[in-house]
C-alpha atoms as an extended CHARMM CRD file, in Angstrom:
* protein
*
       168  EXT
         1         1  UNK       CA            -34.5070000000       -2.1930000000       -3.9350000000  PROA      1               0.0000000000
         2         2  UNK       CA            -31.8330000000       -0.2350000000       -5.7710000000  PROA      2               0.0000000000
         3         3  UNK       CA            -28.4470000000       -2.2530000000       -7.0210000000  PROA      3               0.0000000000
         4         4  UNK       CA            -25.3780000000       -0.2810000000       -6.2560000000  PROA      4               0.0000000000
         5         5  UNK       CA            -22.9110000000       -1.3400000000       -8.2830000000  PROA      5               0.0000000000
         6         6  UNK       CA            -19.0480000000       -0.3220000000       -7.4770000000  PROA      6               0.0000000000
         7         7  UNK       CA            -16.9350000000       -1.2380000000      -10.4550000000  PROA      7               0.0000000000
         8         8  UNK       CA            -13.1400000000       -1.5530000000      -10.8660000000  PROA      8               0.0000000000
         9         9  UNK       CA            -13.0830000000        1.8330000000      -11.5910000000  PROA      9               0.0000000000
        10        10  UNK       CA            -14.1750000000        2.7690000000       -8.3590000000  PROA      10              0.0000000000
        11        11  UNK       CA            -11.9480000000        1.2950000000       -6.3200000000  PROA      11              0.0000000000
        12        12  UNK       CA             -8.9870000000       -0.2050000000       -8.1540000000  PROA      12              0.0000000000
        13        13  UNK       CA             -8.4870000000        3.1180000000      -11.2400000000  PROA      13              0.0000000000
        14        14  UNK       CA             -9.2800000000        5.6500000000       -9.3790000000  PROA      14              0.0000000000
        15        15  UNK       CA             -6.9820000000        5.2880000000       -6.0720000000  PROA      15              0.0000000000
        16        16  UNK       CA             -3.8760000000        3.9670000000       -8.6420000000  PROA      16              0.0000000000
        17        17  UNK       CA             -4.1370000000        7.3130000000      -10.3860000000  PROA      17              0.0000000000
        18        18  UNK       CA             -4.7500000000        9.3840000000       -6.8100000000  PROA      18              0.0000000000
        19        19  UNK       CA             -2.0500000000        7.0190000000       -5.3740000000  PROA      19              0.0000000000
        20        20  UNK       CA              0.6070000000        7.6480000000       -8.5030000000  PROA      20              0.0000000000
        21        21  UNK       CA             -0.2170000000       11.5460000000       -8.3910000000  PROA      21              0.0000000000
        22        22  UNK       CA              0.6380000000       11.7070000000       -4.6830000000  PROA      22              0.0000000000
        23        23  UNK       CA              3.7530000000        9.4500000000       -4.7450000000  PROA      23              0.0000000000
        24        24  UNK       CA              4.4950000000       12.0160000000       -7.5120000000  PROA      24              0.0000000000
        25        25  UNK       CA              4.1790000000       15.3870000000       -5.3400000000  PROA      25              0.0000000000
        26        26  UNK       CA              6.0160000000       13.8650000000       -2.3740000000  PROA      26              0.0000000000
        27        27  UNK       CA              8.5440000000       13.1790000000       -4.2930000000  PROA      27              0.0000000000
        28        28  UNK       CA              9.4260000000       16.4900000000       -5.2530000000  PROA      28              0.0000000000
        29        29  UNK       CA             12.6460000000       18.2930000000       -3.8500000000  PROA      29              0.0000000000
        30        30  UNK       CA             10.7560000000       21.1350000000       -2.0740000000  PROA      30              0.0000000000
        31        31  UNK       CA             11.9050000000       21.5090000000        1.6240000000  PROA      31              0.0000000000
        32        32  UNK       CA              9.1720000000       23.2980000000        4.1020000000  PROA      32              0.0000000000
        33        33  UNK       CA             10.6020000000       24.7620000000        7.7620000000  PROA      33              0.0000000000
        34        34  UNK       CA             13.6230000000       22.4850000000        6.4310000000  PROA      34              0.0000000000
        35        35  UNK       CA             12.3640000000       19.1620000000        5.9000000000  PROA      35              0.0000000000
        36        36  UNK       CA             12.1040000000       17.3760000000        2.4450000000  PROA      36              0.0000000000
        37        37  UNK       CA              8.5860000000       15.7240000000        2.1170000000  PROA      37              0.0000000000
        38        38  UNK       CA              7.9860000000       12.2610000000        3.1260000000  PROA      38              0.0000000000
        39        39  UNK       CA              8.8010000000        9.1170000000        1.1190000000  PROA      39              0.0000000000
        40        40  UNK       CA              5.6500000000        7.4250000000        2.0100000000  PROA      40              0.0000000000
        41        41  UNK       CA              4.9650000000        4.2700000000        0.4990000000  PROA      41              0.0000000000
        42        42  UNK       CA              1.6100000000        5.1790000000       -0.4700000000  PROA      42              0.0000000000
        43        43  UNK       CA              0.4610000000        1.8990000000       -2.3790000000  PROA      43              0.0000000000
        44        44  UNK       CA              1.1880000000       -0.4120000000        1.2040000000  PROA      44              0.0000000000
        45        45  UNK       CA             -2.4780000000        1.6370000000        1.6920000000  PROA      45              0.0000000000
        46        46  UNK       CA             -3.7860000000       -0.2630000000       -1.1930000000  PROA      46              0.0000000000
        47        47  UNK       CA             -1.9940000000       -3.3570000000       -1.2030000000  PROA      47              0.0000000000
        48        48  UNK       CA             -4.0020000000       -4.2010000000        2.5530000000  PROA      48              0.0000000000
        49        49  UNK       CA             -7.2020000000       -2.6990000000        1.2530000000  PROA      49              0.0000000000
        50        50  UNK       CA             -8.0840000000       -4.3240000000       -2.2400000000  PROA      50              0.0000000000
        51        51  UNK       CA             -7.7970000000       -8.2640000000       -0.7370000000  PROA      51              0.0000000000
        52        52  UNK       CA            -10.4370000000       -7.6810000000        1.9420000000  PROA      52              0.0000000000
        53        53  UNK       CA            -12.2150000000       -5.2830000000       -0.3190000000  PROA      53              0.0000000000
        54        54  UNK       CA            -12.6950000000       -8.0940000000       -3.0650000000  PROA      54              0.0000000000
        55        55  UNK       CA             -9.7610000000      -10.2450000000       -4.3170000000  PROA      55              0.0000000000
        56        56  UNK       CA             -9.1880000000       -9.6550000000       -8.2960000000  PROA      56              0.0000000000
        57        57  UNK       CA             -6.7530000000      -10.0750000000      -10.4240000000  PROA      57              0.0000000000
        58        58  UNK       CA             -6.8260000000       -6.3830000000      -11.0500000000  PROA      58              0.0000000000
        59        59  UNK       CA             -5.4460000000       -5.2900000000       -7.9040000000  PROA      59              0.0000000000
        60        60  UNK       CA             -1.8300000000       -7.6690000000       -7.7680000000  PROA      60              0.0000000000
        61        61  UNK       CA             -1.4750000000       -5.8260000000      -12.0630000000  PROA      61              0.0000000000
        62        62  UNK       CA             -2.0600000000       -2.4840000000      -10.3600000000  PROA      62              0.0000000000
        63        63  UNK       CA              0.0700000000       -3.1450000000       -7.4030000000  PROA      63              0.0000000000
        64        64  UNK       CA              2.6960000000       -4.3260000000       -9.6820000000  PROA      64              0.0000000000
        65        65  UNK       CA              2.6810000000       -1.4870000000      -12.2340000000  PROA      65              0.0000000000
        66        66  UNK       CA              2.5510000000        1.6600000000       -8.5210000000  PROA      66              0.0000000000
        67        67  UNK       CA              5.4480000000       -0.8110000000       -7.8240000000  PROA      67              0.0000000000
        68        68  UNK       CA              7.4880000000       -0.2180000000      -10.8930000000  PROA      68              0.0000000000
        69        69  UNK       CA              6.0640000000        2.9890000000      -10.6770000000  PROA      69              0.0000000000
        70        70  UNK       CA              8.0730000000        3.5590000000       -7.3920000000  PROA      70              0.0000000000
        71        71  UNK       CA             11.3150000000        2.4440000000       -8.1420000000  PROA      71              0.0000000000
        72        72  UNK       CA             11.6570000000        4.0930000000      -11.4430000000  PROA      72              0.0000000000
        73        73  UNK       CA             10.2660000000        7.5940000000       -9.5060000000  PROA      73              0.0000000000
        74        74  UNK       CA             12.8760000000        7.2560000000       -6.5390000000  PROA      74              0.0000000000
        75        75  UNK       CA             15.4690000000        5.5690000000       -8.5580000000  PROA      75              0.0000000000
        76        76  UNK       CA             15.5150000000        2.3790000000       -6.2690000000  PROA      76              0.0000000000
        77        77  UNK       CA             16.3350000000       -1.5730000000       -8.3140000000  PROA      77              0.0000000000
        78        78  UNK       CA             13.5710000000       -2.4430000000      -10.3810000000  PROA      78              0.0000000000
        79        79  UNK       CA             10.9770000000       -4.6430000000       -8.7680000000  PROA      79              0.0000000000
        80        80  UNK       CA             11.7800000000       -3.8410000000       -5.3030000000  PROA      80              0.0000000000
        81        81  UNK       CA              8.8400000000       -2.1920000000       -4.5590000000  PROA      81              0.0000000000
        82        82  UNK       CA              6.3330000000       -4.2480000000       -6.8160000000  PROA      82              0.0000000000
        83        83  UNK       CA              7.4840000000       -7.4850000000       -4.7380000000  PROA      83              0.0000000000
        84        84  UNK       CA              6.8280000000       -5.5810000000       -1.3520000000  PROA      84              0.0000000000
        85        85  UNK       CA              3.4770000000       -4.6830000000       -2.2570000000  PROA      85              0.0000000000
        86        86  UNK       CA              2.8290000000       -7.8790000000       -3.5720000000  PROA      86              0.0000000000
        87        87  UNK       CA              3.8400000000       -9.9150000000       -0.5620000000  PROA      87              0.0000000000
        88        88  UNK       CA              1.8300000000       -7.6050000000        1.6590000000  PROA      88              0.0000000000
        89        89  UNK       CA             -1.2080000000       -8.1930000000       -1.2120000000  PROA      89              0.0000000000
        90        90  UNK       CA             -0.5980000000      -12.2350000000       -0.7940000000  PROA      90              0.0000000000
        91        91  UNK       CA             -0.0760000000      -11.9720000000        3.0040000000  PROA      91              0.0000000000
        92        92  UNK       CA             -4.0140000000      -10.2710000000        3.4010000000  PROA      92              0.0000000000
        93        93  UNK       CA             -5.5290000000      -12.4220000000        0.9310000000  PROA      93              0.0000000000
        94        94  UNK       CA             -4.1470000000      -15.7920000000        2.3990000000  PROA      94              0.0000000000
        95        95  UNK       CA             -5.5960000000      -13.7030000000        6.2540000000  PROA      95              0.0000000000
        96        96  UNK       CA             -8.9220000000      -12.6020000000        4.7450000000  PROA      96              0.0000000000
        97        97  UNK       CA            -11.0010000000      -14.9690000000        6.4170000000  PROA      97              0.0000000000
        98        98  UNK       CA            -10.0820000000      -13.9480000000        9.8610000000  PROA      98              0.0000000000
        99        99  UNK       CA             -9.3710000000       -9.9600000000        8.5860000000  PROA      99              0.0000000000
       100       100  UNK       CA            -13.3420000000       -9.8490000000        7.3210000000  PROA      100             0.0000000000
       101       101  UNK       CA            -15.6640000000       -8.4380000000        9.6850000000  PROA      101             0.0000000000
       102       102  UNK       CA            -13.0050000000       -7.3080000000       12.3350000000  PROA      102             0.0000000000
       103       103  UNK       CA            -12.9900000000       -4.3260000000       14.4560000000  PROA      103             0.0000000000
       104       104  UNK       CA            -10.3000000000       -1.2000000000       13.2010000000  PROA      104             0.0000000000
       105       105  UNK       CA             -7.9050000000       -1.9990000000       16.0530000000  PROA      105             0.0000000000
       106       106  UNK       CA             -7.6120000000       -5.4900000000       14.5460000000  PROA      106             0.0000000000
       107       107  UNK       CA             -6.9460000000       -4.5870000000       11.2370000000  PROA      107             0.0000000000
       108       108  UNK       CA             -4.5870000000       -1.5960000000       12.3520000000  PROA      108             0.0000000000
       109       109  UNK       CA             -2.0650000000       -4.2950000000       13.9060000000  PROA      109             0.0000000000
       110       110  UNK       CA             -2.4180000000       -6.3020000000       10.7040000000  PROA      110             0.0000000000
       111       111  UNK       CA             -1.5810000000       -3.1960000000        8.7350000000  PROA      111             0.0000000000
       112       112  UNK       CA              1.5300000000       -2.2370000000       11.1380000000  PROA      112             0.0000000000
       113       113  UNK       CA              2.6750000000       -6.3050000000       10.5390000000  PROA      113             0.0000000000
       114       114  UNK       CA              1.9470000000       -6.0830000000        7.0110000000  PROA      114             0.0000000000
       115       115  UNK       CA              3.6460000000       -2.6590000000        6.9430000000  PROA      115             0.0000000000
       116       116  UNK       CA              6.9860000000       -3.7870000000        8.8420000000  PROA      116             0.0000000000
       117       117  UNK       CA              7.1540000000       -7.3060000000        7.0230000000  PROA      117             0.0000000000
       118       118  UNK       CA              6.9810000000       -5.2460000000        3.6540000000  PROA      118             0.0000000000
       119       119  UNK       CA              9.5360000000       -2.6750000000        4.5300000000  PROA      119             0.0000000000
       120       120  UNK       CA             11.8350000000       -5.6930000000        6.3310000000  PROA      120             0.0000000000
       121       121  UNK       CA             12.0820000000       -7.2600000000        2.9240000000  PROA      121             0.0000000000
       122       122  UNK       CA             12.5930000000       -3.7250000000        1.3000000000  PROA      122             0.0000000000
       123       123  UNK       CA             15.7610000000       -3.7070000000        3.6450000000  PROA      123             0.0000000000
       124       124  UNK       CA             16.8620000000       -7.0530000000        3.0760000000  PROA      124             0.0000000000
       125       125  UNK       CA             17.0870000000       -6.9030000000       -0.4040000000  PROA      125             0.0000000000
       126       126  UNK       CA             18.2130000000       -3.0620000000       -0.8100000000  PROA      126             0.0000000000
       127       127  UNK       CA             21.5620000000       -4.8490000000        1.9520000000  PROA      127             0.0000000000
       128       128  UNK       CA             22.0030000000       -7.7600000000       -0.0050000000  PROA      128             0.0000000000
       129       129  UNK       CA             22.1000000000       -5.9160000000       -3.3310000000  PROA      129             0.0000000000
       130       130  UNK       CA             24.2000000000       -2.7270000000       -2.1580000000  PROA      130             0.0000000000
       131       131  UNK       CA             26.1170000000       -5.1370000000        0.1870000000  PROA      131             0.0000000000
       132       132  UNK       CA             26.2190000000       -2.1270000000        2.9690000000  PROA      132             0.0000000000
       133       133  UNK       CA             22.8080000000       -2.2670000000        4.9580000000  PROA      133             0.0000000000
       134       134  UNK       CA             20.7090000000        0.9580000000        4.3490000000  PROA      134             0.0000000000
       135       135  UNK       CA             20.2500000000        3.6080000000        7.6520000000  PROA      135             0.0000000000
       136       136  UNK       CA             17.9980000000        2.2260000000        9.9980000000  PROA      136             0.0000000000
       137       137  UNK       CA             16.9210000000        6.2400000000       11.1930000000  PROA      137             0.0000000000
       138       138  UNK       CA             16.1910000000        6.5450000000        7.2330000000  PROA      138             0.0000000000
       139       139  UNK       CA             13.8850000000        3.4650000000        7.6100000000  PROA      139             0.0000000000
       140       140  UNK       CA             11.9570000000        4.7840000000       10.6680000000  PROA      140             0.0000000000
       141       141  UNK       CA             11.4160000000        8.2010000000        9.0970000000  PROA      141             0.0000000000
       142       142  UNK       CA             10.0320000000        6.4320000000        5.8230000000  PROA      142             0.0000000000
       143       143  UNK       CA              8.1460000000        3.6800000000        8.2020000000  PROA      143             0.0000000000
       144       144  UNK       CA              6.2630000000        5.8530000000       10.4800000000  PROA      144             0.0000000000
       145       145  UNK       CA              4.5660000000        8.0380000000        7.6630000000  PROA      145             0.0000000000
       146       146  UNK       CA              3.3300000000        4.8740000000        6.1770000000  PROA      146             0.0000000000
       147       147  UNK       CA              1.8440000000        3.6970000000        9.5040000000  PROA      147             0.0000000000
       148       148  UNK       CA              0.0320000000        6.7910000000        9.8530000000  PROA      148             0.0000000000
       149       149  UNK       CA             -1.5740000000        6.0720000000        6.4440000000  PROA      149             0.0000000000
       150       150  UNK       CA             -3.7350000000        3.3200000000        7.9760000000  PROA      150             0.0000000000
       151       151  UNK       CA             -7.2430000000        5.3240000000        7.7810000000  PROA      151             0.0000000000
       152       152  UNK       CA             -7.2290000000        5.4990000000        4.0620000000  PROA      152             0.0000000000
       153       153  UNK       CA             -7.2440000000        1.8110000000        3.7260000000  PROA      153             0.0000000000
       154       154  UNK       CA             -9.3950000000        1.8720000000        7.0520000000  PROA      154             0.0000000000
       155       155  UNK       CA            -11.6810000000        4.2390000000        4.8050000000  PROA      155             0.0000000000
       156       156  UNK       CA            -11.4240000000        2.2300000000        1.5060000000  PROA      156             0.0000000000
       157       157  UNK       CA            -12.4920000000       -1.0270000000        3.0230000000  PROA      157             0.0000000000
       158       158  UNK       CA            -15.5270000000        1.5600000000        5.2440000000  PROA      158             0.0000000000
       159       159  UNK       CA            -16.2220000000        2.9480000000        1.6420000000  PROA      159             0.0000000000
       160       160  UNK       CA            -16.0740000000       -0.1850000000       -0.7860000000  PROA      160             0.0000000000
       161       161  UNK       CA            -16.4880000000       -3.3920000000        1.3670000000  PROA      161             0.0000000000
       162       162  UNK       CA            -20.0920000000       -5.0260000000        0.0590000000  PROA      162             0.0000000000
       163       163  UNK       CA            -20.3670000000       -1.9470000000       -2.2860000000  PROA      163             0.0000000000
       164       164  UNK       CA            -22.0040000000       -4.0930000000       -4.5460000000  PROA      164             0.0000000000
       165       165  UNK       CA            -25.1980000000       -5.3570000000       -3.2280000000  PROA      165             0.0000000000
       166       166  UNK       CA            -25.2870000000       -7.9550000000       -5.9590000000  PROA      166             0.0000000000
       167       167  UNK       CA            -22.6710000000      -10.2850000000       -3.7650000000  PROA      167             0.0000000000
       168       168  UNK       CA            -24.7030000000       -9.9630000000       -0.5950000000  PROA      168             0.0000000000
């Protein structure tokens, strides 16, 4: 029987750098039929994936450097974004046992939760620190985009889940 063995590069390197390219695109000022590109919070994808994938330390250092990675690219307060993906990283790992095995319906809901808790906390702090609250209609056009993201982590956990027949 043949060992296939899916390393960190697989599935921690390479969707950081595909992740960090495509945060980097969107956020370009180019306007098509009028509309600026989406600011989709592309590592929320990543952050649900990697726990139920396999827990490492790798993922919460990646999560925390795409985080960093955000603010400095849309010029939001430093560690905003790093402790939004990292509560939504925490909040699937501490879930894994009742996230691993379940059907995509399941784990679209725990996405959407995961998705609204993270961008909740994004709002509370962005209020608190600018003392005026940010626009909610701002929020739901950032929000939905990132919703609609769920089949790449649907397809990362498809794709990498027991990759490595070593752990069966």
């Amino acid at each position: 029987m043949a060992v296939r063995v899916v390393g960190p590069t697989q599935w921690v390197l390479l969707p950081t750098l595909a992740v960090a390219v495509v945060s980097l695109i969107l956020a370009t000022p180019v306007k098509l039929f009028g509309f600026s590109l989406p600011e989709v919070v592309l590592p929320l994808t990543l952050a649900f994936a990697w726990p139920l994938i396999r827990p490492s330390v790798l993922g919460p250092v990646m999560l925390f450097v795409l985080g960093v990675y955000l603010d400095l690219l849309w010029g939001g307060p430093l560690g905003l974004w790093s402790a939004c993906l990292l509560a939504v990283y925490g909040g699937v790992l501490a879930s894994r046992s009742f996230l691993a095995g379940q059907e995509t319906r399941v784990l679209f809901a725990w996405y959407a939760v995961c998705t609204l808790g993270a961008f909740a906390l994004a709002y509370l702090i962005v209020a608190i620190r600018a003392g005026n609250p940010p626009s909610l209609l701002a929020l739901f056009w950032q929000v939905v985009p990132t919703l609609l993201l769920f089949p790449v982590s649907a397809w990362l956990i498809e794709r990498f889940d027991d990759g490595d027949t070593r752990f069966r």
